[in-house]
C-alpha positions as CSV (number, residue, x, y, z in Angstrom):
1,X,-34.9,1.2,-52.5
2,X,-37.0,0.3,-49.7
3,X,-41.0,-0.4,-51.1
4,X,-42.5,0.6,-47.5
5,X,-39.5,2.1,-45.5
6,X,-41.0,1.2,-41.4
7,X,-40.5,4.5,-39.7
8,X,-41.3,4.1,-35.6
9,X,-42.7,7.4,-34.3
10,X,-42.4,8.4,-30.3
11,X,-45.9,8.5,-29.9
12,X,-45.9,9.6,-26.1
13,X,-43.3,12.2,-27.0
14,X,-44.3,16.2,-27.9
15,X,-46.6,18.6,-25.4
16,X,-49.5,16.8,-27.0
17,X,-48.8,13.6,-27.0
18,X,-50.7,10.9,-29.2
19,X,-53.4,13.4,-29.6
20,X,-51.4,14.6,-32.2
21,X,-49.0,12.2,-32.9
22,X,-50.6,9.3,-33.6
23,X,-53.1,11.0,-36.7
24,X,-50.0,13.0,-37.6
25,X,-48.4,9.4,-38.3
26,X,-51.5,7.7,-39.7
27,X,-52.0,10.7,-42.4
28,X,-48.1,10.1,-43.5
29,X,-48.4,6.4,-43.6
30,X,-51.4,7.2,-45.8
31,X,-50.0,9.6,-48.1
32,X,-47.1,8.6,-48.4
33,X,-46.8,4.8,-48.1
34,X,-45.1,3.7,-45.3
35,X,-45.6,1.6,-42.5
36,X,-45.4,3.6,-39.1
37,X,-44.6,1.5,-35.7
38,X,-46.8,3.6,-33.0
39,X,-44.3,2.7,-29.8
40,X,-45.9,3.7,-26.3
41,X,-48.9,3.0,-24.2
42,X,-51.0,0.9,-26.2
43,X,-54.4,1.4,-24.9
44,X,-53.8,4.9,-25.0
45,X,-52.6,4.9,-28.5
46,X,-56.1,2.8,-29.5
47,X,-58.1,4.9,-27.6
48,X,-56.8,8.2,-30.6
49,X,-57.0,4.8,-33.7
50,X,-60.4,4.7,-32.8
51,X,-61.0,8.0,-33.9
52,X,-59.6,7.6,-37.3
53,X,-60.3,6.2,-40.6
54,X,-57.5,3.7,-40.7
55,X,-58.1,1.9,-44.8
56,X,-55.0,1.3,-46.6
57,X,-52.8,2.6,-44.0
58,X,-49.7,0.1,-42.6
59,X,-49.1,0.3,-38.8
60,X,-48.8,-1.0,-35.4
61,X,-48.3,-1.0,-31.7
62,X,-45.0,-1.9,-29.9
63,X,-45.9,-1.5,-26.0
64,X,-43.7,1.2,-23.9
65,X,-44.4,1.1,-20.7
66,X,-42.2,4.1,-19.8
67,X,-42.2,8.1,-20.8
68,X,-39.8,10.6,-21.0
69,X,-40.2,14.3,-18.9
70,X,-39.0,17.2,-20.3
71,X,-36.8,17.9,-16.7
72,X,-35.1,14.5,-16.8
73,X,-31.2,14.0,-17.9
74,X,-30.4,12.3,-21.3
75,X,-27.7,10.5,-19.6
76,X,-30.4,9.2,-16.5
77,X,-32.7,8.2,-19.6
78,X,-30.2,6.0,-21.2
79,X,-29.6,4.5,-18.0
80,X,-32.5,4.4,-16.0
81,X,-35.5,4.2,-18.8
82,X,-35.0,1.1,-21.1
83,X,-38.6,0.9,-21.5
84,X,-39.3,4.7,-22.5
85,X,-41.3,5.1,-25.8
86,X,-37.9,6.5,-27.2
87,X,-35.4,4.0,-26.2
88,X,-37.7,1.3,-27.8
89,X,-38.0,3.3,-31.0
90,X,-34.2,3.6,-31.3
91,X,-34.0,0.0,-30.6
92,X,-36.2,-0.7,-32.9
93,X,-33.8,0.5,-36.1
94,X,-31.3,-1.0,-34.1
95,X,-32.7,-4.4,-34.3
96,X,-33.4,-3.7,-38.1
97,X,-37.3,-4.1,-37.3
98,X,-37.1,-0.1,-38.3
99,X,-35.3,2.2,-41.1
100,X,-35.6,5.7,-38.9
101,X,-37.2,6.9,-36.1
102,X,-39.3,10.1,-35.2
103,X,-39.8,11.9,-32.1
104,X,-41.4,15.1,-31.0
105,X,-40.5,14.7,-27.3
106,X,-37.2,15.5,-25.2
107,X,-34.8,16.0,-28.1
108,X,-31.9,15.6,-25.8
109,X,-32.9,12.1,-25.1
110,X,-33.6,11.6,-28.4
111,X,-30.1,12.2,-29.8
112,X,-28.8,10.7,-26.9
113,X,-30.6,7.6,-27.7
114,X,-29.8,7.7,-31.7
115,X,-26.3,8.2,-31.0
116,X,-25.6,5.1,-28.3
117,X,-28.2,2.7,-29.3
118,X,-28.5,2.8,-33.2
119,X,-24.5,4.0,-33.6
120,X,-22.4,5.7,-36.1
121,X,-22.2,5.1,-39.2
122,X,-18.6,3.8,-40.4
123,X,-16.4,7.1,-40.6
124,X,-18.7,9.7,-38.9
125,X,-16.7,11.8,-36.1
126,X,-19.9,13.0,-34.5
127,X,-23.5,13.2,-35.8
128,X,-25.1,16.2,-36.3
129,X,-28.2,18.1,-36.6
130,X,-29.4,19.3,-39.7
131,X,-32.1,22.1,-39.4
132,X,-34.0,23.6,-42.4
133,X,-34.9,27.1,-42.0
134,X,-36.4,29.1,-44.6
135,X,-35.1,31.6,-46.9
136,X,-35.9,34.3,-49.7
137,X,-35.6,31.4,-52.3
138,X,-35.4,28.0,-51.1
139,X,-34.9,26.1,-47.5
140,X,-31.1,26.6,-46.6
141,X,-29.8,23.5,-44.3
142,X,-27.7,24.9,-40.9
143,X,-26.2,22.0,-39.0
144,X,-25.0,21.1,-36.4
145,X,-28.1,22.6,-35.3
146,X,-27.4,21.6,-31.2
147,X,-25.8,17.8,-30.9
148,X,-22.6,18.9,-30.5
149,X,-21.7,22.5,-28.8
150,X,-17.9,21.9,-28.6
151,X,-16.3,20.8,-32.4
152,X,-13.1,20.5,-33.5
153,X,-12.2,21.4,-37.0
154,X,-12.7,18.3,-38.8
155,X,-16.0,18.1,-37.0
156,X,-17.1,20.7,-38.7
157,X,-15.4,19.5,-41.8
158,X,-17.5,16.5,-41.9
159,X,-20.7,18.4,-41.0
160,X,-20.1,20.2,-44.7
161,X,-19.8,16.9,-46.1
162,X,-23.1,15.0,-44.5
163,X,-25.5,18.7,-45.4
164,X,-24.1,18.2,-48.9
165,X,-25.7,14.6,-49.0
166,X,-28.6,15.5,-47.5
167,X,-28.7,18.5,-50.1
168,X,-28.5,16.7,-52.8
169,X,-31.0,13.7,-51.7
170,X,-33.5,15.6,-50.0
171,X,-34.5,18.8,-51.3
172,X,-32.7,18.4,-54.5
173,X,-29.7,20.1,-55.2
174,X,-27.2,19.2,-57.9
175,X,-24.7,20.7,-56.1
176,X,-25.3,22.6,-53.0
177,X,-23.5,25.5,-52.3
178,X,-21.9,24.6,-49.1
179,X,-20.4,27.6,-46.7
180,X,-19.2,28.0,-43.4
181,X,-20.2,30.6,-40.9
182,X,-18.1,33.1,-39.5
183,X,-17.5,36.6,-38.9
184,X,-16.6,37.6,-42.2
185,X,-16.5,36.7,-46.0
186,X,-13.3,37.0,-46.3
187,X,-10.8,33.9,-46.5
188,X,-8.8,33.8,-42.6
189,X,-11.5,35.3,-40.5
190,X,-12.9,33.7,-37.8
191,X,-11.3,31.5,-34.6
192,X,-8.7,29.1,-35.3
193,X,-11.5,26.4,-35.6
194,X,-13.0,28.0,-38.5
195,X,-9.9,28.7,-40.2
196,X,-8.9,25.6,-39.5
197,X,-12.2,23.7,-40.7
198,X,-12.3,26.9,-43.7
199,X,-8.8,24.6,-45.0
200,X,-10.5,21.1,-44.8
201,X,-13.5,22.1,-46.4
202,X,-11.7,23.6,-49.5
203,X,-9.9,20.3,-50.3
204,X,-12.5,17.8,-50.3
205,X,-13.6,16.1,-52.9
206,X,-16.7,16.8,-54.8
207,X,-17.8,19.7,-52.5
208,X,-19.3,23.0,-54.1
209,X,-17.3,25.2,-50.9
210,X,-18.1,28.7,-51.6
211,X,-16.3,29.8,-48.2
212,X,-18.2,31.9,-45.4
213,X,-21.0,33.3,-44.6
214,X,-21.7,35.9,-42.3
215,X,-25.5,35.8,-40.0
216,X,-26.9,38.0,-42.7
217,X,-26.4,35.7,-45.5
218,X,-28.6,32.8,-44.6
219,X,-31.6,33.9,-45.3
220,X,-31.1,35.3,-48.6
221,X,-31.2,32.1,-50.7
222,X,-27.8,32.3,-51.6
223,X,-26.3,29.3,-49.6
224,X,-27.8,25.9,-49.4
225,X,-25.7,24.3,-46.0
226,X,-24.4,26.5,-43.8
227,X,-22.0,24.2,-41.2
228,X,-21.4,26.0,-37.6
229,X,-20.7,24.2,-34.8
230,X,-23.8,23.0,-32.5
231,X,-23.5,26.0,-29.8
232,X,-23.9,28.5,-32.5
233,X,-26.4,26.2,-34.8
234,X,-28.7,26.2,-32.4
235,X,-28.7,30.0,-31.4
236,X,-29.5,30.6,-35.1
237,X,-32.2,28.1,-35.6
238,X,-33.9,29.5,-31.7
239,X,-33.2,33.5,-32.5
240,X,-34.6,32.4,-36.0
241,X,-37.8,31.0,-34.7
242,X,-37.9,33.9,-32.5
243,X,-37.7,36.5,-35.2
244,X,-40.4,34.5,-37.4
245,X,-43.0,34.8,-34.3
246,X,-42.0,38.5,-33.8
247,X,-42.9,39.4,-36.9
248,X,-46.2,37.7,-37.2
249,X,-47.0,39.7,-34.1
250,X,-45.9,43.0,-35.1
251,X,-47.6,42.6,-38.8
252,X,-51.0,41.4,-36.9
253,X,-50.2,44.7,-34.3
254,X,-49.5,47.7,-37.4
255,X,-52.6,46.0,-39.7
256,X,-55.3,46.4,-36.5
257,X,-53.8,49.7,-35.0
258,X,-57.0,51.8,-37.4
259,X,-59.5,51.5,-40.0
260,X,-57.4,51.7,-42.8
261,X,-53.8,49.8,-41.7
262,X,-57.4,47.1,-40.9
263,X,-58.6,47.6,-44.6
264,X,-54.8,46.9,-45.8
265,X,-55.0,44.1,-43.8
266,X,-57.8,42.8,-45.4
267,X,-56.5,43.1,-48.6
268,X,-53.4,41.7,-48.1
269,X,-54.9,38.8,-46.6
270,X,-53.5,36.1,-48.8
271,X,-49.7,37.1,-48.8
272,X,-49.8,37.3,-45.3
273,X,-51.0,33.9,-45.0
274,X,-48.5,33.0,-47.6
275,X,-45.8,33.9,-45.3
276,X,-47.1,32.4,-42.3
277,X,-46.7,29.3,-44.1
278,X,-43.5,29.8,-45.4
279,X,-41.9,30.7,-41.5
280,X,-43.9,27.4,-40.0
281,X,-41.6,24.8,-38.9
282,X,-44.7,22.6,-39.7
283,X,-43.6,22.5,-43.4
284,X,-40.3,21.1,-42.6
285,X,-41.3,18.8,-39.3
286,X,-38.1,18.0,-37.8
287,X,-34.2,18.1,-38.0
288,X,-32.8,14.7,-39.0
289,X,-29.9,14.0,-36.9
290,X,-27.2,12.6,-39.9
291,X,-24.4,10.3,-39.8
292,X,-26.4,7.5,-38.2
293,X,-26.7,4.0,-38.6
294,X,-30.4,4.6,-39.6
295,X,-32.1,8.3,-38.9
296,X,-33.6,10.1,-35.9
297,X,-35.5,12.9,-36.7
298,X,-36.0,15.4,-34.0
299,X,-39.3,17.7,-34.0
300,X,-40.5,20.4,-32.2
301,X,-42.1,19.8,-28.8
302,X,-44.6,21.8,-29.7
303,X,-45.4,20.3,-33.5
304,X,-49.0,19.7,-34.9
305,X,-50.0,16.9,-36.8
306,X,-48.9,17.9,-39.6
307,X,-45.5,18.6,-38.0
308,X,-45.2,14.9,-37.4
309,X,-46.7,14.2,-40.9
310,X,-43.8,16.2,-42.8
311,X,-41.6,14.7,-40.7
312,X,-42.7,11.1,-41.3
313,X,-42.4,11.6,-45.0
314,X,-39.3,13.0,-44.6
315,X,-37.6,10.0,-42.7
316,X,-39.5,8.2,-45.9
317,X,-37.7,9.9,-48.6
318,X,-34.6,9.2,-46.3
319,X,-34.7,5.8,-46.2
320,X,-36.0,5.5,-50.1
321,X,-33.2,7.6,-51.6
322,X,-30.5,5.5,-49.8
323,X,-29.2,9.2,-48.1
324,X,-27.9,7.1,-45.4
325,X,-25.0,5.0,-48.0
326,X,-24.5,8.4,-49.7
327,X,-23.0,9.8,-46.8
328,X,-21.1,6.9,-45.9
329,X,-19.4,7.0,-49.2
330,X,-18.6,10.6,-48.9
331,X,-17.5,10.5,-45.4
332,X,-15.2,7.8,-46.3
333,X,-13.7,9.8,-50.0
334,X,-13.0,12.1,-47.6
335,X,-11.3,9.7,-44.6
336,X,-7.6,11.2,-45.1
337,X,-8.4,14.9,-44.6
338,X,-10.2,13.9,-41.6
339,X,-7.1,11.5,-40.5
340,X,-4.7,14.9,-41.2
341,X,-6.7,17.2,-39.2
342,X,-7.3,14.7,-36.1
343,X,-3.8,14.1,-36.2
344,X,-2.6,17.8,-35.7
């Protein structure tokens, strides 16, 4: 176990910027113990320090002279931008002067960066996005949540295996239920990848596979990994986010349409804020991207401080629990099934 786990954070990356980056990063440093490595423009980065009350929190600079636009190519990034705030941060944990790194900025570049500058780690096919979206009980993991858009079966068989890890380390599971998403419940439905990945999945070892899930079933509380390939992932974590703004709107719209849907309103005040919270992708800050040789953990352009906060802690508990060997060694119990499938 790491005593401080050093966690560098984008902090040119997100709409905002350092504005909210950089006290997003100093409140998780605080609370949380770690030691956060601000990497981008350092007088601009001082300039938001100065505004805070820095006792007992563990940080520094490292200078990046170059930043990442939203329009820009991952590919022309990796080749054209070794000094973006990103590429540092990635080199950073590649160097071993960092455990994980955080970013709110182009998430493209970021995975891009996590895969070819900190690597894979020993076994892992491709790595993959883990998103946590919220259910009726407790947060359900969907990965790969966009990395990869075209999978092959054991892709997707080693996607079940990483959410499990993850599952188990960070939000607790003793044994996550672990399904795959299709068109139907039933054993054999689906495209031949599914049924193919559907095989894999139900002979490897210590897995809970309860066999698919249909659209409808992820938010019920049910399931705790649902594995899809990234194409699809990331149509259900965006349509997801959609729906969850929707129905803020259309709440706010029936409860000030008259005086008394405004009275109901009023009284029902506190679950609605209750449920604004639980729909905020501020409580979960980011999606780790899993099966590196360290973590990347990709937030939401958009994300507030506390975005970046939750997401801080959560590369933290990462890097404390030792997530990353646990899915090494279950990636590698599971190294013939992978073999089989690649070989067909």
């Amino acid at each position: 176990m790491n005593e401080r786990p050093i966690i560098a954070v984008d902090a040119m990356g997100g709409d905002f910027g350092p504005s909210v980056v950089v006290p997003g990063a100093v409140a998780a440093a605080r609370l949380h113990d770690l030691h956060v490595q601000l990497v981008g423009d350092t007088p601009k980065l001082e300039a938001e320090l100065d505004k805070l009350d820095l006792k007992n929190v563990h940080y520094d600079i490292v200078q990046a002279d170059d930043v990442v636009h939203m329009n820009e190519k991952p590919s022309d990034i990796l080749r054209r931008k070794k000094n973006a705030s990103i590429q540092v941060a990635c080199r950073l944990v590649k160097d071993g002067a960092a455990d994980a790194v955080v970013s709110a900025g182009h998430s493209g570049a970021t995975v891009a960066c996590g895969m070819f500058i900190m690597g894979r780690l020993p076994g892992v096919e491709r790595p993959a996005l883990a998103a946590l979206l919220p259910t009726e009980k407790d947060p359900v993991v969907v990965l790969d949540a966009g990395a990869n858009v075209d999978c092959r079966p054991y892709h997707l068989f080693q996607f079940g295996l990483m959410g499990d890890a993850f599952a188990r380390d960070l939000l607790s599971y003793p044994s996550p239920r672990v399904s795959l998403l299709s068109i139907g419940e039933e054993e054999g439905k689906g495209n031949s990848q599914v049924k193919e990945a559907y095989e894999l999945l139900k002979m490897a070892q210590n897995l809970n596979f309860v066999g698919n899930a249909e659209g409808r079933d992820i938010f019920t509380g049910d399931l705790d990994v649902v594995v899809c390939d990234g194409f699809v992932g990331n149509v259900v974590v965006k349509m997801s986010e959609g729906l969850a703004s929707s129905l803020v709107r259309m709440l706010k719209k029936v409860f000030t349409s008259g005086v008394l849907p405004a009275l109901g309103g009023m009284l029902a005040k506190g679950a609605f804020k209750k449920f604004a919270s639980t729909i905020d992708y501020a409580e979960y800050g980011g999606a780790p991207l899993l099966g590196l040789q360290g973590l990347a953990i990709v937030c939401h352009g958009r994300s507030s401080s506390l975005a970046m906060t939750n997401a801080i802690k959560m590369s933290g508990t990462f890097v404390r629990k030792g997530t990353n060997s646990h899915l090494a060694e279950t990636i590698l119990a599971n190294e013939e099934l992978t073999r089989f499938s690649r070989a067909i």
